[in-house]
C-alpha positions in Angstrom: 105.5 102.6 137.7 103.8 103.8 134.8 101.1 101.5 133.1 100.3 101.1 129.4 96.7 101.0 128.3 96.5 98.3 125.4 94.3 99.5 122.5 91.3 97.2 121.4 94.3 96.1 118.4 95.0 92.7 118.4 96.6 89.7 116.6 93.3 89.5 114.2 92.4 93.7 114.3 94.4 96.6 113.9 91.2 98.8 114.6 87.5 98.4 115.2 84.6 98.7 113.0 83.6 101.8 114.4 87.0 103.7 114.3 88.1 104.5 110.9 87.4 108.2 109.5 88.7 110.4 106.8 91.8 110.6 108.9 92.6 107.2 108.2 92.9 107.2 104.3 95.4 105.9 102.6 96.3 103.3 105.6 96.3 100.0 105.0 94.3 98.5 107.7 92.8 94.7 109.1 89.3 94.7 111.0 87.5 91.6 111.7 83.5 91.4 112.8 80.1 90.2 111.5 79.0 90.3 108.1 76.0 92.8 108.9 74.4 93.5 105.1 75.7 92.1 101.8 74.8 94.4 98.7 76.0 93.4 95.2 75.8 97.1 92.9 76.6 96.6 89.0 78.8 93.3 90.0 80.7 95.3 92.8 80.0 93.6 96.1 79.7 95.9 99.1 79.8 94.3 103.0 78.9 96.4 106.3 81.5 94.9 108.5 80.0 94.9 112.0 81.5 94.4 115.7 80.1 95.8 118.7 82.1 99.2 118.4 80.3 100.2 114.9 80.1 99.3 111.2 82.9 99.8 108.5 82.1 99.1 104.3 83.8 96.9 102.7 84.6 97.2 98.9 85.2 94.0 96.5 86.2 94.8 93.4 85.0 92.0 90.5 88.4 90.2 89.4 90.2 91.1 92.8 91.3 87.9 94.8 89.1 88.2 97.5 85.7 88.7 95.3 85.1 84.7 95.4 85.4 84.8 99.0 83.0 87.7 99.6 80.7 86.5 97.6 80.5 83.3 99.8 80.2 85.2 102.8 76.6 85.0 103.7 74.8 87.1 106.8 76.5 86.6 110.1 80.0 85.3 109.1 82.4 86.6 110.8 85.1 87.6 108.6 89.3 89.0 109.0 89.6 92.0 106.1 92.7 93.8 105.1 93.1 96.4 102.6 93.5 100.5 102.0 90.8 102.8 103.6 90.1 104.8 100.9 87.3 108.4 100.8 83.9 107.6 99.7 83.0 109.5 96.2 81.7 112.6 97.6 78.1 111.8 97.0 78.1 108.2 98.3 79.3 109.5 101.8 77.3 108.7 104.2 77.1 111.4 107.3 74.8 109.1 109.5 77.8 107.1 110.5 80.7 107.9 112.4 82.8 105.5 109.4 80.5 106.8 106.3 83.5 109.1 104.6 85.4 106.1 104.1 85.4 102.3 103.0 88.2 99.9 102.5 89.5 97.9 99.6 89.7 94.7 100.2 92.9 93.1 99.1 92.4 89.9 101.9 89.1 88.5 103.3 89.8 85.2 105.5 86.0 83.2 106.7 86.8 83.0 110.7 83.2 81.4 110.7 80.8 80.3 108.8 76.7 80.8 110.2 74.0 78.6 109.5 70.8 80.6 108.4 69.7 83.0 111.3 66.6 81.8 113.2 65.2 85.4 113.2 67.0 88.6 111.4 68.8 91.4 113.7 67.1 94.3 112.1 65.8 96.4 115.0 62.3 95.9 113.6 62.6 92.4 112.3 59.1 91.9 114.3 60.8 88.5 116.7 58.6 87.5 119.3 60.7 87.8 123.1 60.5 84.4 123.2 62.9 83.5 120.3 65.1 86.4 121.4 65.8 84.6 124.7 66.1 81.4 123.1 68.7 82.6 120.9 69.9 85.3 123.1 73.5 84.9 122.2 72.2 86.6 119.0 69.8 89.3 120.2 72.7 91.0 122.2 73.9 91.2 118.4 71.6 93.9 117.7 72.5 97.4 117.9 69.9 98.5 120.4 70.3 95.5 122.7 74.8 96.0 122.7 74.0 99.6 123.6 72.0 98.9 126.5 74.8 96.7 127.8 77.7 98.7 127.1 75.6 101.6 128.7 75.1 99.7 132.1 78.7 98.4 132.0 80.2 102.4 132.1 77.7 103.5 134.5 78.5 101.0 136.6 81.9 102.7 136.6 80.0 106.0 137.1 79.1 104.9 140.5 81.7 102.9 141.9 83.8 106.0 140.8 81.4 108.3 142.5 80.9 106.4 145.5 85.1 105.7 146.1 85.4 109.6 145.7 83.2 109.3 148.6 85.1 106.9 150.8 82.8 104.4 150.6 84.5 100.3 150.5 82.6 97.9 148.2 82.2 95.0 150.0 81.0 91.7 149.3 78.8 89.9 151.1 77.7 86.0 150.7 75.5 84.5 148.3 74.6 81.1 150.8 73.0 82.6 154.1 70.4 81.8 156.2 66.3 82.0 155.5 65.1 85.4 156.8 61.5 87.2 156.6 62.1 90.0 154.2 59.0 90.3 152.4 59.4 87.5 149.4 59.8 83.7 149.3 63.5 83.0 150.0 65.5 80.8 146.7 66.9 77.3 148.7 70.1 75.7 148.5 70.5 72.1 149.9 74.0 71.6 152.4 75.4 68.2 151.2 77.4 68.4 154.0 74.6 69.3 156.5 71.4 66.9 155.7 68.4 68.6 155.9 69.8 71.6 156.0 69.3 74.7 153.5 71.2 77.6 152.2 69.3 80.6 151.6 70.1 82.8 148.9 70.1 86.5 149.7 66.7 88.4 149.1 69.3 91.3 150.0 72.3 92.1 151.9 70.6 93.9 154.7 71.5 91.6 157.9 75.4 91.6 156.5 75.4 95.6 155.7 73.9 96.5 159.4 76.9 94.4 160.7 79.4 95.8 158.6 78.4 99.1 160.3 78.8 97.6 163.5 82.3 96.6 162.5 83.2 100.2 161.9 84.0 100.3 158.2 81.7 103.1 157.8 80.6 103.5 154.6 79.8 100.4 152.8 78.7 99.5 148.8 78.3 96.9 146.5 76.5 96.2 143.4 74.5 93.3 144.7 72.8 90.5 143.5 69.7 89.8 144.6 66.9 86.8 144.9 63.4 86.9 144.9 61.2 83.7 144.6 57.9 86.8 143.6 55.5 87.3 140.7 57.1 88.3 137.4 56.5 90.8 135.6 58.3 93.5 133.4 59.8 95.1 136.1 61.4 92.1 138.4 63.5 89.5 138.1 63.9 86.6 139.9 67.5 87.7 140.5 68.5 91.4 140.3 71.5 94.2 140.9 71.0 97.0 143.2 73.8 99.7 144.2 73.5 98.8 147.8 74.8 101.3 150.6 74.8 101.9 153.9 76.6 104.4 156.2 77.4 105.2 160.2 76.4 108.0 161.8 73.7 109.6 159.5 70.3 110.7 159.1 67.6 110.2 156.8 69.5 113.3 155.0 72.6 112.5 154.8 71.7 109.6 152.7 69.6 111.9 150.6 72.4 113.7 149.6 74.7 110.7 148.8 72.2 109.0 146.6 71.4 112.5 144.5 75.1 113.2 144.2 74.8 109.9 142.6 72.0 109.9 140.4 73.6 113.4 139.3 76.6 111.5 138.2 74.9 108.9 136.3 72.6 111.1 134.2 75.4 113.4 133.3 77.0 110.8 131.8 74.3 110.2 129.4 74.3 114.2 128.6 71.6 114.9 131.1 71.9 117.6 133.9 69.6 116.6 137.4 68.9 119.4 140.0 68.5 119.1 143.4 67.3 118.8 145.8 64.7 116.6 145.3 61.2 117.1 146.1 60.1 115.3 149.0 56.2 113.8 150.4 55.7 112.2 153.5 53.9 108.6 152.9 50.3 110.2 154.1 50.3 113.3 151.7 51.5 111.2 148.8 48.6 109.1 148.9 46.3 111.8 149.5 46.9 113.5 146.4 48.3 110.7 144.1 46.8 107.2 145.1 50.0 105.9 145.0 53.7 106.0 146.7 55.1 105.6 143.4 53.5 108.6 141.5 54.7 109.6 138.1 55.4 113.6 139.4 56.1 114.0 135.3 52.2 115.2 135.2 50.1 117.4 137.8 47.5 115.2 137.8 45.8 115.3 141.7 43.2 114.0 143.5 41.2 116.1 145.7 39.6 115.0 149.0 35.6 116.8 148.6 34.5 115.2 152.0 33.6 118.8 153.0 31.7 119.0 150.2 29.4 116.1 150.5 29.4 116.2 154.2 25.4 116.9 154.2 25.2 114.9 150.5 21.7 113.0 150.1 23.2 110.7 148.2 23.1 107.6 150.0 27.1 106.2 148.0 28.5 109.3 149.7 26.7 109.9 153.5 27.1 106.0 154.1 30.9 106.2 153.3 31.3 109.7 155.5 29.2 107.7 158.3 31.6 105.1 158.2 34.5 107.0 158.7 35.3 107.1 155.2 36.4 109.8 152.7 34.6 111.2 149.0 37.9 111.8 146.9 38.1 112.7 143.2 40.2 113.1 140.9 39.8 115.2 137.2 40.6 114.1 133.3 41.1 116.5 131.3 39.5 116.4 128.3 37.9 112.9 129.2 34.4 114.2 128.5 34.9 112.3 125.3 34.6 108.9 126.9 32.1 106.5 125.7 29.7 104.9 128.3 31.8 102.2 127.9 34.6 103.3 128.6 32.6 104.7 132.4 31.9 101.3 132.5 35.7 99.8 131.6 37.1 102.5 134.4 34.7 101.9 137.0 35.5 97.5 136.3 39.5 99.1 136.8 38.6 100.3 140.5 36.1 97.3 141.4 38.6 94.9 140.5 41.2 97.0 143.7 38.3 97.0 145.9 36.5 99.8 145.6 32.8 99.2 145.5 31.7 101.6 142.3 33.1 105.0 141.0 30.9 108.0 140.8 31.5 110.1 137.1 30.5 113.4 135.7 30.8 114.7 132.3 31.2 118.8 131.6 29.7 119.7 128.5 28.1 122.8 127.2 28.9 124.5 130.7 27.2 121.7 132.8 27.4 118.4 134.5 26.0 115.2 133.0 25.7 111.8 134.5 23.7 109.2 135.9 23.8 110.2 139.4 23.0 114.0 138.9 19.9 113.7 140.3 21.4 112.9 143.7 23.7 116.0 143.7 23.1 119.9 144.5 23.2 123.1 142.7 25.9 124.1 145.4 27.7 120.9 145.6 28.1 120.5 141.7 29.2 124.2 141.7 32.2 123.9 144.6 33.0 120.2 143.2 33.7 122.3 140.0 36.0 125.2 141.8 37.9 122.4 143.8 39.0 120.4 140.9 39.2 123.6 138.3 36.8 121.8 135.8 36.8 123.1 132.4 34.6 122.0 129.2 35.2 119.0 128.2 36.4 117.6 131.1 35.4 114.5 133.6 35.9 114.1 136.7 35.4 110.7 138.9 34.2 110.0 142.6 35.2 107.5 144.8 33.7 107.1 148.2 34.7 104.2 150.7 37.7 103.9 153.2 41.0 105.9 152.8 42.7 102.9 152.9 40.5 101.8 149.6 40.0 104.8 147.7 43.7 106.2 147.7 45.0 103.2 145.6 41.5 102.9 143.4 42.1 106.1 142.4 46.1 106.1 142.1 45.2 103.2 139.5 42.9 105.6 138.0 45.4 108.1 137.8 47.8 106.1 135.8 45.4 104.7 133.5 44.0 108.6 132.7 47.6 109.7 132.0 47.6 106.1 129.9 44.4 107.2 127.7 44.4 110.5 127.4 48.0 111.7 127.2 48.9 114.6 129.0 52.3 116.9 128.2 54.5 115.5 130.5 56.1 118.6 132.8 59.6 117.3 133.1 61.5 114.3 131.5 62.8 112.9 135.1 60.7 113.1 137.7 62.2 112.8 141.4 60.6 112.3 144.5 61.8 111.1 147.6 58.6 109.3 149.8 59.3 109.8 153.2 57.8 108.4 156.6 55.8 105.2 156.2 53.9 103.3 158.6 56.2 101.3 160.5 54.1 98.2 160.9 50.7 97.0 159.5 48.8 94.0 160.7 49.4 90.3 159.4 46.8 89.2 157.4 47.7 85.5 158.1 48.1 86.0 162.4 46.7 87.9 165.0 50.5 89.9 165.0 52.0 92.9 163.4 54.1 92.9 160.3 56.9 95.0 158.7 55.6 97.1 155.7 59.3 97.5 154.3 61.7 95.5 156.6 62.1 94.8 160.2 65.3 96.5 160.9 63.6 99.8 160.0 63.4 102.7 163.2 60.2 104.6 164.3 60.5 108.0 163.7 62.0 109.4 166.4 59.2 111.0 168.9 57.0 107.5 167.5 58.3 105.0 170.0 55.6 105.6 172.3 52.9 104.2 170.0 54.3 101.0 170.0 52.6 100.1 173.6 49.6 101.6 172.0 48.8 102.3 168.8 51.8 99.9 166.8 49.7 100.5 163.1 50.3 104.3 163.7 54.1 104.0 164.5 56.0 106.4 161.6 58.8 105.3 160.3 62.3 106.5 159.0 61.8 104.4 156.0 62.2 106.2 152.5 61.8 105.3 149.0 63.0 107.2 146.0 60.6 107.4 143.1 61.8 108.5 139.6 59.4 109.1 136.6 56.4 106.6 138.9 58.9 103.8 139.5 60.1 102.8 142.6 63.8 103.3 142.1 65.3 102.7 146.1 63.9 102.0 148.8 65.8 102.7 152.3 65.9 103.3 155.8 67.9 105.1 159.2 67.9 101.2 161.0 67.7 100.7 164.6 70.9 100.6 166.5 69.5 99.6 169.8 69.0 95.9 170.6 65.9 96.7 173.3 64.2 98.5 169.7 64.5 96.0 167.9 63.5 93.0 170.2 60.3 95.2 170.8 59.3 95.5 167.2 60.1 91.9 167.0 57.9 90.9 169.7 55.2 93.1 168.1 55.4 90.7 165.3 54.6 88.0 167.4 58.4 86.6 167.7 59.6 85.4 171.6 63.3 86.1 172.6 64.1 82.1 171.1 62.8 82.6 168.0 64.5 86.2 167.7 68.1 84.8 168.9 67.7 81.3 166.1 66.4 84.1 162.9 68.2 87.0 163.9 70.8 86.2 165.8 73.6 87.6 164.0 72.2 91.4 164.3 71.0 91.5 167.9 73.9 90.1 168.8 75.8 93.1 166.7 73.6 95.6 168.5 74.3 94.4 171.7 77.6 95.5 171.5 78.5 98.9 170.4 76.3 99.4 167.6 76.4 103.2 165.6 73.4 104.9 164.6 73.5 103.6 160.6 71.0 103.7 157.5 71.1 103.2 153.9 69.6 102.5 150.6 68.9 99.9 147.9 68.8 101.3 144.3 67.6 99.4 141.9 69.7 99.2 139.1 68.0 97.3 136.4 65.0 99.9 136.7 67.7 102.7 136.7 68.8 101.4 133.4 66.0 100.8 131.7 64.2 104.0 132.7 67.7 105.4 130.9 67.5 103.3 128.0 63.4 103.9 127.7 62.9 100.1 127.2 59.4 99.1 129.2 61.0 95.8 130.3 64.6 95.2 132.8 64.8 92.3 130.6 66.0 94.3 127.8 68.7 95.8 130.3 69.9 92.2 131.3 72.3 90.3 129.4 70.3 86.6 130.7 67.3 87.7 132.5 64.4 85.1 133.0 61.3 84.8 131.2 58.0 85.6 133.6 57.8 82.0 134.5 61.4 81.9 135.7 62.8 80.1 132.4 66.2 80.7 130.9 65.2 79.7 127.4 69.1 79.7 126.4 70.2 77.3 128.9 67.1 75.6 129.8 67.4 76.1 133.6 65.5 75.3 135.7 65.9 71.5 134.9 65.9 68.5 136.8 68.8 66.9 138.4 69.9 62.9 138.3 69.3 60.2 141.1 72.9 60.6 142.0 73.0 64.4 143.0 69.5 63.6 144.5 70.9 61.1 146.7 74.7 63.2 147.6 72.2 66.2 148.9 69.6 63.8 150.9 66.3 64.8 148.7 63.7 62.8 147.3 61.2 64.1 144.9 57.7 63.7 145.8 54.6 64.3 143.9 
């Protein structure tokens, strides 16, 4: 059977506002949109027709029919036009747009709509606070910039479930009202009418449902989920968010690898842009040796150095107390930062205090020496390999931290960033990749004397690991892996356990009895008791994917509705309270 693809023509349209070239002349033509600008030259009224494919001019002629109605057409009105596409004169052509050689004459203008006046204009630099743009959202997917973005995420969408059939994978959906599970984040509730007392939880991710899909032999598994988080704001997360979620039987850590970078391939040639492969990889310890981070923007060389061997015999009383303690000296060089004010010391050193760290050490070079406030407390010989560690040019700083590993890795990752943030540096790529491999599998609980998941508790030591677990559980590796792209935490994934004795153990380390792990988790161990494959995946994040694409600083400008960062949709006013009557159907009473 063959299958006719319907053009975008229509009872109110024979073509689009952005379709109409030279080709077209002498056609007689009907388009319908927005009225985008409204310019009256020597009595001739001009209109930029607008609809979300482009913008087409409009020509009415004084003493044509259709003059009176264009003049009453005001910004935003969404207007039917007929009439002849006819060539621009040669020098009014306009080769910015894909319609600029042409224009119609109008010989029929109908008003679909009036518009009351706009409560902000739609120019892309019209200076609207977010606020108002969510508010009025409805109208700030109007603008050009903002209808890209959305039309971009809606075809690469397509990109990957394309990609990812070609691979045999099944998108599967998985259910929105579950059960409350320990995943890292407080869980979103839903009261049960039916059951009193009883809540719904809605997913922080599909994780239980994917590891039992496995477990059901379908193999290769996707979906472009949607996910809920009761966290912080900020610009990068949403209380509810998509990620291309996957999993697959009968892999390893690199096998998923090379699934998610054939994707990511996909997805940036579509936008023009070629990505090779394979990508660079760190294990967990390395990264945060050298970066401070396990998110690090690999677009710049920027390291830090560990000078522990340097100060290992140091008078100075901020670096022998931190070696004695079993701690590290660590810096890390800024180029060209020799410029920076004493305040500005003083505004950097506030930036690591404020992550724990308990001062930061600094050291101008200028006129081929060191200057700073603790030079008295360093030698000839330590000033001179400090130098050849870090390659220290004129004009350049470079900052000390001395405390824990645990402390002075992240003090200085912050660092890090906010020296690429001052000062600048050429970035070395435009996408940088990195796969973060090998994480700790478990960290102690702040709030109880048990162990905790860093990532989540399905995740598998490393194999060779599972000893530790009897004796050293905060030194258990992991085979859980993120993927990092230009310092932002794109996926994060794991290879799972497939044994139900595994995972019981890790739960008990976490201080959970064989009860407790049957009511929370009952669905999984069950699954694993009973032919369970070897089976890992991935989460990527696909708002961050997008908006890295698009360049925008905030997912909110890559969402049609997102919410503000107190959890507000200004358009609809949720959330919002609920009457006496639905109170009273789902057995809740509101309590001060």
């Amino acid at each position: 059977m063959t299958t006719t693809i319907p053009s975008k023509s229509t009872a109110l349209r024979t073509h689009t506002c952005g379709e109409l070239n030279a080709s077209h002349a002498g056609q007689t033509v009907t388009l319908s949109g927005w009225t985008d600008v409204k310019r009256n030259h020597g009595g001739v009224l001009f209109i930029n027709l607008r609809d979300l494919y482009g913008v087409t001019q409009v020509v009415a002629n004084p003493g044509s029919p259709v003059f009176k109605t264009a003049e009453e057409a005001k910004s935003e009105y969404v207007l039917r036009v007929t009439g002849k596409v006819s060539l621009r004169p040669g020098a009014n052509a306009n080769k910015n747009m894909p319609t600029g050689e042409i224009e119609i004459e109008a010989s029929e203008i109908t008003i679909l709509n009036a518009s009351q006046p706009l409560p902000f204009e739609l120019g892309e630099h019209a200076g609207v606070s977010e606020e108002t743009r969510l508010k009025y959202r409805f109208l700030d997917l109007r603008r050009p910039r903002m209808a890209k973005n959305m039309v971009l995420r809606s075809r690469l969408s397509q990109v990957v479930r394309n990609y990812l059939y070609g691979l045999d994978f099944n998108e599967i959906e998985t259910p929105l009202l579950t059960r409350s599970t320990p995943e890292g984040a407080r869980d979103f509730v839903v009261p049960s009418r039916n059951n009193p007392g009883e809540f719904y939880a809605l997913p922080q991710s599909p994780q239980q449902f994917k590891q039992v899909l496995m477990m059901s032999g379908m193999d290769r598994y996707f979906q472009l989920a949607r996910n809920f988080r009761d966290e912080e704001l900020r610009s990068d997360r949403q209380p509810e968010h998509t990620q291309i979620d996957l999993e697959m039987s009968f892999v390893d850590e690199q096998d998923i690898a090379r699934v998610v970078e054939g994707m990511m391939k996909a997805v940036f040639a579509y936008i023009g842009e070629e990505i090779s492969g394979p990508f660079p990889e760190m294990e967990y310890s390395d990264v945060m040796l050298k970066y401070g981070s396990d998110k690090p923007d690999l677009r710049y060389s920027l390291e830090i150095k560990d000078c522990s061997e340097i100060f290992k015999a140091s008078g100075f009383k901020v670096f022998s107390e931190a070696l004695a303690g079993s701690g590290v000296v660590r810096a890390i060089k800024g180029e060209k930062a020799a410029v920076f004010s004493r305040k500005d010391m003083d505004n950097l050193t506030d930036l690591v205090k404020a992550r724990g760290a308990k001062g930061l050490v600094w050291l101008r070079f200028k006129d081929g020496k060191f200057e700073s406030p603790t030079l008295k407390f360093m030698t000839e010989p330590e000033l001179a390999a400090l130098k050849d560690l870090l390659a220290v040019a004129e004009g350049d700083a470079v900052f000390i931290a001395a405390d824990k590993a645990a402390v002075a890795a992240p003090c200085l990752g912050a660092l890090r960033t906010e020296l690429i943030s001052r000062l600048k540096p050429a970035q070395e790529k435009k996408r940088a990749f990195l796969w973060v491999r090998h994480f700790p599998l478990l960290e102690k609980d702040p709030e109880s004397p048990n162990w905790t998941f860093t990532h989540n508790p399905f995740t598998a030591p490393l194999p060779g690991e599972e000893g530790k677990l009897d004796t050293d559980p905060g030194n258990v590796l992991s085979c859980q892996y993120d993927l990092v792209l230009n310092g932002v935490e794109l996926g994060s994934g794991s290879v799972r356990n497939h044994s139900r004795a595994m995972q019981e153990k890790i739960f008990g380390l976490m201080g959970y009895d064989k009860e407790q792990v049957q009511r929370r988790f009952g669905m999984i161990v069950n699954s694993l008791d009973l032919g369970a494959p070897p089976h890992g995946g991935i989460g990527i994040g696909y708002d961050r994917l997008i908006g890295l694409i698009c360049g925008t600083d905030s997912i909110r400008d890559v969402i049609a509705f997102p919410k503000t960062t107190s959890g507000a949709c200004l358009m609809s006013d949720a959330p919002s309270v609920i009457d006496d009557k639905q109170l009273k159907e789902l057995h809740l009473k509101i309590t001060d």
